[in-house]
Each structure stands twice: as C-alpha cells, then as structure tokens.
HTML snippet that shows the backbone in 3Dmol.js (N, CA, C, O; Angstrom):
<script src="https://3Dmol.org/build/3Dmol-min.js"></script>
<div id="view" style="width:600px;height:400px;position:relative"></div>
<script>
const pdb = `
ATOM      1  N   UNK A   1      -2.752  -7.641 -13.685  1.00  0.00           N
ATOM      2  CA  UNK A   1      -3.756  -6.660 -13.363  1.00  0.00           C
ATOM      3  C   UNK A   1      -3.954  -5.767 -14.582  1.00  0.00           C
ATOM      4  O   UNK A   1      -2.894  -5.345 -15.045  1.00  0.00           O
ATOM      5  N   UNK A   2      -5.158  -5.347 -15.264  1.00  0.00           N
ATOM      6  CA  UNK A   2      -5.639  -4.716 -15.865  1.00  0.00           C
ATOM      7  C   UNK A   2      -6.200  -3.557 -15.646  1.00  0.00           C
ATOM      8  O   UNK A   2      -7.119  -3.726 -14.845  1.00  0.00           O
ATOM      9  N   UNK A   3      -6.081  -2.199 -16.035  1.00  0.00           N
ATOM     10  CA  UNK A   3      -7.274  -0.947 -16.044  1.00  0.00           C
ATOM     11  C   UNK A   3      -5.997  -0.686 -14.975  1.00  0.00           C
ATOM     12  O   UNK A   3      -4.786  -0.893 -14.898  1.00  0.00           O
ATOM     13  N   UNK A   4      -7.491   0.124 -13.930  1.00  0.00           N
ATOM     14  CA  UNK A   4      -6.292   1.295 -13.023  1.00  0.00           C
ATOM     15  C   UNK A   4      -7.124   0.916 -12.031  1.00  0.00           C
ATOM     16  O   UNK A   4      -8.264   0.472 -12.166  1.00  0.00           O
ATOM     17  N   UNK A   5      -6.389   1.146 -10.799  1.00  0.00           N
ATOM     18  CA  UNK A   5      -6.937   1.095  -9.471  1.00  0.00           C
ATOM     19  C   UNK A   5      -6.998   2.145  -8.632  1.00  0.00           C
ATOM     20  O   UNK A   5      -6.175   2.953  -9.063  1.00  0.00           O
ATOM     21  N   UNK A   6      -7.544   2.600  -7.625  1.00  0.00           N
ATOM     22  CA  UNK A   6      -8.092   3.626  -6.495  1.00  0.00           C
ATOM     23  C   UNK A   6      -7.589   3.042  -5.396  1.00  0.00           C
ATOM     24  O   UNK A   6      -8.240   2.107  -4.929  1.00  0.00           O
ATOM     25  N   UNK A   7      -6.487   3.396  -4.813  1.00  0.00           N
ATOM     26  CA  UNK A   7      -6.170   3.021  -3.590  1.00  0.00           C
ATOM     27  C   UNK A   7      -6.461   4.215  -2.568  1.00  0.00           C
ATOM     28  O   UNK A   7      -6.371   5.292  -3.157  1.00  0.00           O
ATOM     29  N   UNK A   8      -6.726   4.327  -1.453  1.00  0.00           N
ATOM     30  CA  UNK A   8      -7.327   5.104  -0.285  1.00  0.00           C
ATOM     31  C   UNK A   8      -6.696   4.659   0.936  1.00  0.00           C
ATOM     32  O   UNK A   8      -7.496   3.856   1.416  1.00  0.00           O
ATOM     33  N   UNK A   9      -5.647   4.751   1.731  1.00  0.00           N
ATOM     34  CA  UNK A   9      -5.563   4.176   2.920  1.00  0.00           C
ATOM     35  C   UNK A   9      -5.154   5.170   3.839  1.00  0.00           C
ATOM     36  O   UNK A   9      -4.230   5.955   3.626  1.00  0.00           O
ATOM     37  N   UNK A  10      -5.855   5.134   4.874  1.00  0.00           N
ATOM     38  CA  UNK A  10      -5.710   6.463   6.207  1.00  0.00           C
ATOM     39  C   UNK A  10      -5.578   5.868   7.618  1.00  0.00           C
ATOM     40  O   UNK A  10      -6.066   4.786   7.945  1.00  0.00           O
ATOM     41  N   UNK A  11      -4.882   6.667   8.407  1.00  0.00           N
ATOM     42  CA  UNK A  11      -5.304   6.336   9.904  1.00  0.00           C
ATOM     43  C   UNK A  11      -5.777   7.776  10.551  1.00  0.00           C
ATOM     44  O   UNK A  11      -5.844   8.775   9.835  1.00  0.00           O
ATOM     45  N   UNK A  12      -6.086   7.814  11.892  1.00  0.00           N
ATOM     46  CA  UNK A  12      -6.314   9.182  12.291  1.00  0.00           C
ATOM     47  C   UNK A  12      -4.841  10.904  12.024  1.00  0.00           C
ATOM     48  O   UNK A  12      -4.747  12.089  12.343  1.00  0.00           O
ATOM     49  N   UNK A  13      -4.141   9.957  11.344  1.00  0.00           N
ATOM     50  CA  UNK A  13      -2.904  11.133  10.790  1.00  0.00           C
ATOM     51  C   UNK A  13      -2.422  11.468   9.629  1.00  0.00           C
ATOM     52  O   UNK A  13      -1.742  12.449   9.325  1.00  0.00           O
ATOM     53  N   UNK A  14      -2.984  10.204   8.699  1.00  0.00           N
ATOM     54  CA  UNK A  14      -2.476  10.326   7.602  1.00  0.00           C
ATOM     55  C   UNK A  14      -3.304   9.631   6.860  1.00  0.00           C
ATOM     56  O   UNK A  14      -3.927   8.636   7.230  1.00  0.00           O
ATOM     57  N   UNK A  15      -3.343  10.343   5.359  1.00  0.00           N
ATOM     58  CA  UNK A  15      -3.897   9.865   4.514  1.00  0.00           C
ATOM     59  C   UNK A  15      -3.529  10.011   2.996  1.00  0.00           C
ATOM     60  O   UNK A  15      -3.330  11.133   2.531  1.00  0.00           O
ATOM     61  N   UNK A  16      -3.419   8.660   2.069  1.00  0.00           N
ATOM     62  CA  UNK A  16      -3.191   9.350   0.736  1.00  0.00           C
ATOM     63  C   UNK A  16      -4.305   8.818  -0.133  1.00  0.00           C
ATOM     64  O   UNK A  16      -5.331   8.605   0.513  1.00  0.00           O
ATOM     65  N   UNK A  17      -4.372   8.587  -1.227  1.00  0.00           N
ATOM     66  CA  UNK A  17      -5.624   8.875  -2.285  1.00  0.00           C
ATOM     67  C   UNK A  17      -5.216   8.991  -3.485  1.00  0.00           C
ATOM     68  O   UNK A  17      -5.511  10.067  -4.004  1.00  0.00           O
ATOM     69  N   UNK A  18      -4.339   7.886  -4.452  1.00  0.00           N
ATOM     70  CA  UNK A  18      -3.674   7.853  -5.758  1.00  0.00           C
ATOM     71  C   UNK A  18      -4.561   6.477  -6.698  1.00  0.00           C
ATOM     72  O   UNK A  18      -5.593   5.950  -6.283  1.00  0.00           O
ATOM     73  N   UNK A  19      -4.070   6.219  -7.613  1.00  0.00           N
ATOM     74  CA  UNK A  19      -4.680   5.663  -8.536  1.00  0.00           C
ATOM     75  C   UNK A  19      -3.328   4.621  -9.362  1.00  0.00           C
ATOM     76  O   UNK A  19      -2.713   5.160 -10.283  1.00  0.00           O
ATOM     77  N   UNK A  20      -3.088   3.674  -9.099  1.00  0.00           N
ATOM     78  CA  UNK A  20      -1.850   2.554 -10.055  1.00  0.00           C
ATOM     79  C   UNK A  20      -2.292   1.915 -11.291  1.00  0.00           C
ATOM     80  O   UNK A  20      -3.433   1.469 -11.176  1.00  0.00           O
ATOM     81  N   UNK A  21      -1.791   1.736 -12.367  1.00  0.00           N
ATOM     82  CA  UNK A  21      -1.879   1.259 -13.531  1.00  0.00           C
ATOM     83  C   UNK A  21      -1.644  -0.267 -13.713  1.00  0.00           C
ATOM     84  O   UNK A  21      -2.150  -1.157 -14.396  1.00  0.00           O
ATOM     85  N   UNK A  22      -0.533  -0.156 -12.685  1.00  0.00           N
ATOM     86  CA  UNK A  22       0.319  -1.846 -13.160  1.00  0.00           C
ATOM     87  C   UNK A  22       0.278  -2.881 -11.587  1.00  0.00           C
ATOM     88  O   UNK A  22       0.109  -2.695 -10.382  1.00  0.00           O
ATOM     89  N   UNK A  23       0.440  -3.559 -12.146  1.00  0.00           N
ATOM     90  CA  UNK A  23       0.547  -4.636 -11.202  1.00  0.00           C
ATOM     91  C   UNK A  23       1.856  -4.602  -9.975  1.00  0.00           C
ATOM     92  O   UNK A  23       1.838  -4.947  -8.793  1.00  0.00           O
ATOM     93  N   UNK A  24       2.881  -4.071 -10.774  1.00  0.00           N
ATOM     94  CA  UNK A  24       4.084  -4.059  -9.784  1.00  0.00           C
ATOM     95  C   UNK A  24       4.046  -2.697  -9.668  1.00  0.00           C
ATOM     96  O   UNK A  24       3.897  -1.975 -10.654  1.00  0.00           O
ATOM     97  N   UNK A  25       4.190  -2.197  -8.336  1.00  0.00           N
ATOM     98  CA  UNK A  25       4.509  -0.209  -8.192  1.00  0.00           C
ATOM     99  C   UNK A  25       5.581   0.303  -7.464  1.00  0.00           C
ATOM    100  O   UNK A  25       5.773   0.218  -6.251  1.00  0.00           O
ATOM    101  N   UNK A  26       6.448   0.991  -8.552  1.00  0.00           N
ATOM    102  CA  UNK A  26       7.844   0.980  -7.334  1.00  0.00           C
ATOM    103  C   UNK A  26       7.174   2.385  -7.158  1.00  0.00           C
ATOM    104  O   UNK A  26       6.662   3.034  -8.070  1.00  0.00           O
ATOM    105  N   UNK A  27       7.280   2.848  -5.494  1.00  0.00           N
ATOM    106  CA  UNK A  27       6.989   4.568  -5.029  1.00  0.00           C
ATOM    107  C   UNK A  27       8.595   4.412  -5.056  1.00  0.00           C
ATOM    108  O   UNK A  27       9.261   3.433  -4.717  1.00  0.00           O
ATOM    109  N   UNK A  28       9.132   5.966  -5.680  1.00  0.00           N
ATOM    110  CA  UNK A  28      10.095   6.814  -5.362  1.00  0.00           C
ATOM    111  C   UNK A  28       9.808   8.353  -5.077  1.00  0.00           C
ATOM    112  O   UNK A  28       8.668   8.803  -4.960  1.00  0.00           O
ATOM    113  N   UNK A  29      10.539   8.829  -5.015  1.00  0.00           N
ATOM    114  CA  UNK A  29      10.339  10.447  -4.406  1.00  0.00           C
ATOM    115  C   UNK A  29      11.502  10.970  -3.148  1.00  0.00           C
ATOM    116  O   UNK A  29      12.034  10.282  -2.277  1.00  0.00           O
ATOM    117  N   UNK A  30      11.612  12.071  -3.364  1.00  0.00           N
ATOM    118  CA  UNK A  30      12.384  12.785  -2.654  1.00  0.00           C
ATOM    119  C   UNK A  30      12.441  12.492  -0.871  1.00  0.00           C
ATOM    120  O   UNK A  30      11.519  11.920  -0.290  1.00  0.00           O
ATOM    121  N   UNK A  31      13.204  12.802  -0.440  1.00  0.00           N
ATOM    122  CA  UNK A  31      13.159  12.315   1.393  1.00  0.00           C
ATOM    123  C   UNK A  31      12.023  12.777   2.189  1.00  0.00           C
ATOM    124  O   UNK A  31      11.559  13.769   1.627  1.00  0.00           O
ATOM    125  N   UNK A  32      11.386  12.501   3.227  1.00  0.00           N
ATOM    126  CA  UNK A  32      10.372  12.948   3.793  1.00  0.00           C
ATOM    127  C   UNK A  32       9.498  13.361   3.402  1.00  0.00           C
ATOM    128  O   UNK A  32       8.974  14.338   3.938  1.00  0.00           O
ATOM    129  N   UNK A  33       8.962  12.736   2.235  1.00  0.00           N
ATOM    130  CA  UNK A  33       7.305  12.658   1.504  1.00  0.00           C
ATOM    131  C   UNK A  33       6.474  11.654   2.180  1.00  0.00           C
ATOM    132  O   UNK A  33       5.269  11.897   2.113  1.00  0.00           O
ATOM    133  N   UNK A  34       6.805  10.586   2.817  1.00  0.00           N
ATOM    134  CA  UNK A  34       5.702   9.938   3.496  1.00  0.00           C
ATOM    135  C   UNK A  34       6.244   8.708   2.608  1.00  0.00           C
ATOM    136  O   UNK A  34       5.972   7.864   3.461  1.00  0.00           O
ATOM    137  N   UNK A  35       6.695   8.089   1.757  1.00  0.00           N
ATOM    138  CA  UNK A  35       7.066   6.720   0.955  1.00  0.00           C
ATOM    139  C   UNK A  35       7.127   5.716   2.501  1.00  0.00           C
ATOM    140  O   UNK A  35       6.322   4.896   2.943  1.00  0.00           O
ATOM    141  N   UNK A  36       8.020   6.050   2.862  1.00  0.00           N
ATOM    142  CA  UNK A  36       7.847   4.527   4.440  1.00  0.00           C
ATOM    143  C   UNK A  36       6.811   4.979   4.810  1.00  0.00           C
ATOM    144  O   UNK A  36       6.117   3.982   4.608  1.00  0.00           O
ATOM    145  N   UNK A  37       6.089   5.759   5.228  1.00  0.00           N
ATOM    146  CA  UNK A  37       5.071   5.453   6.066  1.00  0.00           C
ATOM    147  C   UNK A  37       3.922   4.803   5.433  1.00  0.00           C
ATOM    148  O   UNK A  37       3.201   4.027   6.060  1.00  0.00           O
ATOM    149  N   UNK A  38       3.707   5.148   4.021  1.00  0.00           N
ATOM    150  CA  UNK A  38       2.566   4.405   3.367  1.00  0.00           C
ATOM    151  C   UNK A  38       3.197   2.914   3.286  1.00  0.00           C
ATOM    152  O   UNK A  38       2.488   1.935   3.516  1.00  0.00           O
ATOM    153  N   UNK A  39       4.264   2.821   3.023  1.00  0.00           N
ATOM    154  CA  UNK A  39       4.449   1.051   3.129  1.00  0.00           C
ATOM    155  C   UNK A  39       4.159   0.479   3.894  1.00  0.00           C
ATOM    156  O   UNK A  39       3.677  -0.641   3.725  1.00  0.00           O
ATOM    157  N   UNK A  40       4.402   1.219   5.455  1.00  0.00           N
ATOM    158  CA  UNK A  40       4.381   0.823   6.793  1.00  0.00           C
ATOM    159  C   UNK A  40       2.653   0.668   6.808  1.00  0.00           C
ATOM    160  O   UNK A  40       2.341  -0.522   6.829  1.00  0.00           O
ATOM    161  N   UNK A  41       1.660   1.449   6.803  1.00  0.00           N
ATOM    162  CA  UNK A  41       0.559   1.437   6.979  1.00  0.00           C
ATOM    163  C   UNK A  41      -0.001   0.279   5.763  1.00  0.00           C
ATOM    164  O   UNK A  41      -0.891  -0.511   6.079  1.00  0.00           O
ATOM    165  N   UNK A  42       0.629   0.254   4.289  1.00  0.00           N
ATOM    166  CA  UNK A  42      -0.093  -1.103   3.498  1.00  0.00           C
ATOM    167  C   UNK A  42       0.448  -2.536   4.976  1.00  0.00           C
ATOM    168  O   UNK A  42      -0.352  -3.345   5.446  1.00  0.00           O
ATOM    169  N   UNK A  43       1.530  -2.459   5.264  1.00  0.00           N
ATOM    170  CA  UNK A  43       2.191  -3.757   5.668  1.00  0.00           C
ATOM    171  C   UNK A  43       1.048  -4.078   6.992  1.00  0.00           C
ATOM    172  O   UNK A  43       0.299  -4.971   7.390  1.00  0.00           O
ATOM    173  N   UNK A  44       1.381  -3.041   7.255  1.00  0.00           N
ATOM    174  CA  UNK A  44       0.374  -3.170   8.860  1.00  0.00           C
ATOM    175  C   UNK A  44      -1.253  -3.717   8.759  1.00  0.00           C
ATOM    176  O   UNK A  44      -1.697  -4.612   9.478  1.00  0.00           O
ATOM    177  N   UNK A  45      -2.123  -2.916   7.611  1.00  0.00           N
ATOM    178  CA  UNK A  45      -3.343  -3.171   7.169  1.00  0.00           C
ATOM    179  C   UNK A  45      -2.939  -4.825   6.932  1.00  0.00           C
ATOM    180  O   UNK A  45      -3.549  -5.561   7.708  1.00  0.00           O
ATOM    181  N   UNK A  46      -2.212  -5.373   6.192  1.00  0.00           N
ATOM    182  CA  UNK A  46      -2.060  -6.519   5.571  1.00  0.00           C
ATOM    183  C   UNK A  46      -2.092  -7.979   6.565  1.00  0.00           C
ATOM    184  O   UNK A  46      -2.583  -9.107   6.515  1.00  0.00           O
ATOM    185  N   UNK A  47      -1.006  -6.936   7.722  1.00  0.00           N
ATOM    186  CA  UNK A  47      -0.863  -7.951   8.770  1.00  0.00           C
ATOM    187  C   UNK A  47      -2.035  -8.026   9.972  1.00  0.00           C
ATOM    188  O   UNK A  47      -1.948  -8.863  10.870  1.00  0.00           O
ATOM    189  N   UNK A  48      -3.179  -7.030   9.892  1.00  0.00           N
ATOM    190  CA  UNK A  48      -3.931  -7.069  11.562  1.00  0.00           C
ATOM    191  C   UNK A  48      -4.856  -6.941  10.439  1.00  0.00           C
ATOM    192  O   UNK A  48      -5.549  -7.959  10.450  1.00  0.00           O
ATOM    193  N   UNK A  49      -5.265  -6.032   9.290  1.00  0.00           N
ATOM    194  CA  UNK A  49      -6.848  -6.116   9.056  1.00  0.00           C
ATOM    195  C   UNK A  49      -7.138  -4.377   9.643  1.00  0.00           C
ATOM    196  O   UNK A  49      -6.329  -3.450   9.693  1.00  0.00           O
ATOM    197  N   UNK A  50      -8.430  -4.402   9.986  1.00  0.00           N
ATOM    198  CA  UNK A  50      -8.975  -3.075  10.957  1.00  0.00           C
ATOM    199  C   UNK A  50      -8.775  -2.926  11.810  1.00  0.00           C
ATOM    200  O   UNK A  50      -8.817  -1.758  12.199  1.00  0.00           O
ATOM    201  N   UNK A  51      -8.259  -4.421  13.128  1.00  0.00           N
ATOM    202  CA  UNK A  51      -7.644  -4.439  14.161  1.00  0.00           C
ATOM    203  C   UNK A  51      -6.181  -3.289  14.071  1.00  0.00           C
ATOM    204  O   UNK A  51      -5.577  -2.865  15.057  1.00  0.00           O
ATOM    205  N   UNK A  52      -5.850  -2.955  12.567  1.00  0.00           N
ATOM    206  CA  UNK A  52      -4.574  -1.761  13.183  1.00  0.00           C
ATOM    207  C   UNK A  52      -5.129  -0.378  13.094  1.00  0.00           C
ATOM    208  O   UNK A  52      -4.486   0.671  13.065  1.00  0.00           O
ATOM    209  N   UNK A  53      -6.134  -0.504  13.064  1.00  0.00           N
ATOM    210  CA  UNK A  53      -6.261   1.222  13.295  1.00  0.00           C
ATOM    211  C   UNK A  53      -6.083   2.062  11.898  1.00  0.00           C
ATOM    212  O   UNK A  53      -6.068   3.286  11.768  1.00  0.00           O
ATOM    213  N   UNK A  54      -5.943   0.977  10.814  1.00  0.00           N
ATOM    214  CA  UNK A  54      -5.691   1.568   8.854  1.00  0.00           C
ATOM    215  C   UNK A  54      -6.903   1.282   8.661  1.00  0.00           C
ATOM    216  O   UNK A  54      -7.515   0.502   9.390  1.00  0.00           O
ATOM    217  N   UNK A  55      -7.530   2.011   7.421  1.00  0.00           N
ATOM    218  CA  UNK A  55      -8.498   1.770   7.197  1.00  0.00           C
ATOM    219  C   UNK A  55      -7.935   1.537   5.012  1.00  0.00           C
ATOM    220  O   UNK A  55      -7.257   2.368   4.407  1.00  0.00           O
ATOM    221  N   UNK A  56      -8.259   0.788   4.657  1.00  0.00           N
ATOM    222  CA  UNK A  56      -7.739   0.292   3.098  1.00  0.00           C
ATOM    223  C   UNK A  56      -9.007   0.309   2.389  1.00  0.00           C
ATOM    224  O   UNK A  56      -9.987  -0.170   2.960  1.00  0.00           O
ATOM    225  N   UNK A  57      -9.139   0.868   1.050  1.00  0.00           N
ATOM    226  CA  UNK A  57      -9.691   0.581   0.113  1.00  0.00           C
ATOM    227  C   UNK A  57      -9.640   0.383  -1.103  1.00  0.00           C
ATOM    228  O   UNK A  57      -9.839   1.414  -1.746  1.00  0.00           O
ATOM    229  N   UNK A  58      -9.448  -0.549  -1.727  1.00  0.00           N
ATOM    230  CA  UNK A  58      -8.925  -0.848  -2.961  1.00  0.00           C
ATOM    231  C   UNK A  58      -9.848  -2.211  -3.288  1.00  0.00           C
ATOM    232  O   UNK A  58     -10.241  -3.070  -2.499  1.00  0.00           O
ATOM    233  N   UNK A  59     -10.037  -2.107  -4.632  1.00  0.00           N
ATOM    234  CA  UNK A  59     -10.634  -3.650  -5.544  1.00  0.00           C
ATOM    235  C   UNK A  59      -9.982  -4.828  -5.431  1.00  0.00           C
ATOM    236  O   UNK A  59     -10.543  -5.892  -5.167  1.00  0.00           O
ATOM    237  N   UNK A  60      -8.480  -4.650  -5.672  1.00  0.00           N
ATOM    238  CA  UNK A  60      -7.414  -5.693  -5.686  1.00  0.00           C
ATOM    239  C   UNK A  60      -6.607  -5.704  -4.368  1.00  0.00           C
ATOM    240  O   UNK A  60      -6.392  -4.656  -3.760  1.00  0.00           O
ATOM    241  N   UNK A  61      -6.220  -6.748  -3.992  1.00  0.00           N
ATOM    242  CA  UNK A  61      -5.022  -6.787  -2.335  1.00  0.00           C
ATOM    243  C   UNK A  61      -4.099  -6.120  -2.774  1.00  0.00           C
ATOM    244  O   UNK A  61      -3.627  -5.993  -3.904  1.00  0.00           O
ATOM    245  N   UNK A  62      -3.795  -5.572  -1.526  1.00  0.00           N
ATOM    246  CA  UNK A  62      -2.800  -4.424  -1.369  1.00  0.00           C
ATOM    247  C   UNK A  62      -1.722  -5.338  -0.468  1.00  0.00           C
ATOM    248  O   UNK A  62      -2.201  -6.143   0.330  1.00  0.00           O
ATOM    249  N   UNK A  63      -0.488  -5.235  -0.574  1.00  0.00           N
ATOM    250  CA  UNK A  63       0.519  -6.190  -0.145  1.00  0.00           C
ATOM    251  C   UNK A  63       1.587  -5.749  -0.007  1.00  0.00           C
ATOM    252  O   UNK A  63       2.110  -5.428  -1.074  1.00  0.00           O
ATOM    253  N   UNK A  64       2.273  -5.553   1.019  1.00  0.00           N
ATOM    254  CA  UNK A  64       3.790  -5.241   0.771  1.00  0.00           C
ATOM    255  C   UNK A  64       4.817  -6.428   0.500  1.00  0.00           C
ATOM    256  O   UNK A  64       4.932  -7.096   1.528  1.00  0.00           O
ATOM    257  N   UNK A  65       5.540  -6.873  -0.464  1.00  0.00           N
ATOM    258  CA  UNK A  65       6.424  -7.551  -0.857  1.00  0.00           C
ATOM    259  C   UNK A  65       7.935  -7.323  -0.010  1.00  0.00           C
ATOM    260  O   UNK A  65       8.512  -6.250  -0.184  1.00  0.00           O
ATOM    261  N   UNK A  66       8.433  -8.158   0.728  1.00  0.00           N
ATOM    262  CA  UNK A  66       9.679  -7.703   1.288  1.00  0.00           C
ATOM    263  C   UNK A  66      10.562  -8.599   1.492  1.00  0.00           C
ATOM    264  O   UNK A  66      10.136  -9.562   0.855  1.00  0.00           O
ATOM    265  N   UNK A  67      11.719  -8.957   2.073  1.00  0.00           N
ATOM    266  CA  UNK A  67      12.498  -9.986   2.164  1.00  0.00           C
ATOM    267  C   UNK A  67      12.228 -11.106   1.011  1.00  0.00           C
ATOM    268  O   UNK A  67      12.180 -11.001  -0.214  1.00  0.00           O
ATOM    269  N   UNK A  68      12.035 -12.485   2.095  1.00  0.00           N
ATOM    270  CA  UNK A  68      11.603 -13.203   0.970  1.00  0.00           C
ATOM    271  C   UNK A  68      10.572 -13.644  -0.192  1.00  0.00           C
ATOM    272  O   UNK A  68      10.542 -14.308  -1.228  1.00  0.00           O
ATOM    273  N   UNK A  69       9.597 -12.715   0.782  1.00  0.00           N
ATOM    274  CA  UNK A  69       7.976 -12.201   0.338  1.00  0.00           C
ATOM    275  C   UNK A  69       8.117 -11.935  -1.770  1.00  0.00           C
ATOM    276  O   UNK A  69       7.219 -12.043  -2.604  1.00  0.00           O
ATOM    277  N   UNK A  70       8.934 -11.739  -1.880  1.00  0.00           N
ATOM    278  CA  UNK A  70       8.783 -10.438  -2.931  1.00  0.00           C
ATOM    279  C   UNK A  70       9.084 -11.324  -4.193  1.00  0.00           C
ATOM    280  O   UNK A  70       8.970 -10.718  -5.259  1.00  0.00           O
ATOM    281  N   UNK A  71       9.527 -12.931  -4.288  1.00  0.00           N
ATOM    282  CA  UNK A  71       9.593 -13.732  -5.159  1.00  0.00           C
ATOM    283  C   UNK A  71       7.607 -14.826  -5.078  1.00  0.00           C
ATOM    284  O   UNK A  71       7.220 -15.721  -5.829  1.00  0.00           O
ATOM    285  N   UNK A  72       7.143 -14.415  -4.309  1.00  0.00           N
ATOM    286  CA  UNK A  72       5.662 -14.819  -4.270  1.00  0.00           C
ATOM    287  C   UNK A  72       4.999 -14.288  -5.722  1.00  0.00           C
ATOM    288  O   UNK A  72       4.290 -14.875  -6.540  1.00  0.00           O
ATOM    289  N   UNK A  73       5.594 -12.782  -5.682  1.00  0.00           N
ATOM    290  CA  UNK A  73       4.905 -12.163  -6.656  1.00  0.00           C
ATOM    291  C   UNK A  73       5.165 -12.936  -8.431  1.00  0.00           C
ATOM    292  O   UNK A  73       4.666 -12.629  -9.513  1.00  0.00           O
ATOM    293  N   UNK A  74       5.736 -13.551  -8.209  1.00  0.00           N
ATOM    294  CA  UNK A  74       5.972 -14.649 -10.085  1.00  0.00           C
ATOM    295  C   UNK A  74       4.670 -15.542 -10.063  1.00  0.00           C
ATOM    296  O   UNK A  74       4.441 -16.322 -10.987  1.00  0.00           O
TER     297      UNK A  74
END
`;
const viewer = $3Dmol.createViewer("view");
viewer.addModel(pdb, "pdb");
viewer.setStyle({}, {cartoon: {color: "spectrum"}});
viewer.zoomTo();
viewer.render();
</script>
C-alpha cells in the first residue's frame, strides 16, 4: 500500500476518523481508549457488511488479521 488512507468507521455509539500510512497497523495506547472496540467493529464490518449495524469507509479493505488469519497477510 502506498500514500495514506482515511479510515471512518461508526455505529450509533461510536466513532473514530484517523488516517494510516502503511500497510500493516499495529494500534497501541493506554487501557480504555477504545483499541478492542475498533477491532471489534473492523472484524464485525468485515464479517456481516451493513447487515452489522458499522458503517466503514475506506479506499482499501479493512481486515482484522487474527489467529490463523494473520499469515494471509504475506
């Protein structure tokens, strides 16, 4: 992945609105900033679509990598 991206993803409670550089993005940050819940809401968008109640906007797929998922990414 090249340039920078605009990611946007909300439900009726939450919402964030950042911008990634790279292809791989580790979130860290202090306890109870919201880090699981935005994973939870990419994973969920990923798995139902609009059927979950997320709404996603981004150029490139948004994906959560997990278990064995996360060697796909090579």
């Amino acid at each position: 992945m090249r340039g920078k991206y605009r990611i946007i993803i909300e439900n009726r409670k939450m919402k964030y609105d950042f911008e990634i550089k790279r292809n791989l993005t580790i979130i860290k940050g202090d306890s109870a900033i919201g880090k699981t819940t935005l994973v939870e809401m990419v994973a969920e968008f990923y798995e139902h679509g609009q059927d979950s109640g997320i709404n996603l906007q981004c150029n490139k797929l948004c994906a959560v990598l997990q278990g064995k998922d996360w060697k796909l990414a090579g």
